[in-house]
N, C-alpha and C positions, 0 to 999 in steps of 0.2 A: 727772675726772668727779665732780659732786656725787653722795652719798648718797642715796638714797629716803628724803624726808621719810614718819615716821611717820603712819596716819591719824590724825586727830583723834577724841577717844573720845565725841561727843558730835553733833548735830545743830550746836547750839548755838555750840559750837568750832568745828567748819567755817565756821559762817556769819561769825563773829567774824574767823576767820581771812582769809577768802575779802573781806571790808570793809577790815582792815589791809592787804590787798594793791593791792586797788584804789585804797583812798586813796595808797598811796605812788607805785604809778604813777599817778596821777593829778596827784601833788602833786609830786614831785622825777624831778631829770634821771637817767634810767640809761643805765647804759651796755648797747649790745646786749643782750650775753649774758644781763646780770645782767633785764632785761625779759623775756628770752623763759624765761629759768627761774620767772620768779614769773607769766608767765603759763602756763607748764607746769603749775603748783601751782595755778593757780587753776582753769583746767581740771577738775584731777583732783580738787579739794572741791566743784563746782558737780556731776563726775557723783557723787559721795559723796552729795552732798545731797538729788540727784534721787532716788538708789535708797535714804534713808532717809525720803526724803516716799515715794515709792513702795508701800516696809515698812509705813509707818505708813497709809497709804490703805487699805492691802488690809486689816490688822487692824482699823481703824475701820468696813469695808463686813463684817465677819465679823463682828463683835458688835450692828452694824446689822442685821443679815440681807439686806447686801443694799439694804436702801431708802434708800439717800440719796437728798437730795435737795437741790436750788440753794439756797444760799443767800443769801436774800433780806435786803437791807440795812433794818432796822425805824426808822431817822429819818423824822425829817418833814422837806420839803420846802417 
């Protein structure tokens, strides 16, 4: 049984990592096993990523106070 990959110490890292993996399955043949472990790991960086956009949401709405609000895309059309 493989290891528990360490998390990654960054937002950053995960998403880095969470793209290495998709390209590889995207890109080369795997076998079973070695597929459902990198989508085990990608899984577990996509909920990493949620509960670090998550963290950062709630601290951006607390020095907001609160007022966010949509953002709207300022190009011209």
């Amino acid at each position: 049984m493989a290891k528990p990959a360490k998390p990654p110490a960054s937002f950053e890292e995960a998403l880095a990592e969470l793209e290495s993996i998709v390209q590889a399955m995207e890109s080369e043949p795997l076998a079973l096993e070695v597929s459902l472990e990198r989508y085990q790991r990608g899984i577990a960086l996509v909920k990493q990523c949620q509960e670090r956009l998550a963290k950062a949401e709630t601290q951006v709405r607390i020095l907001d106070g609160e007022t966010l609000t949509p953002f709207e895309h300022g190009g011209s059309q």
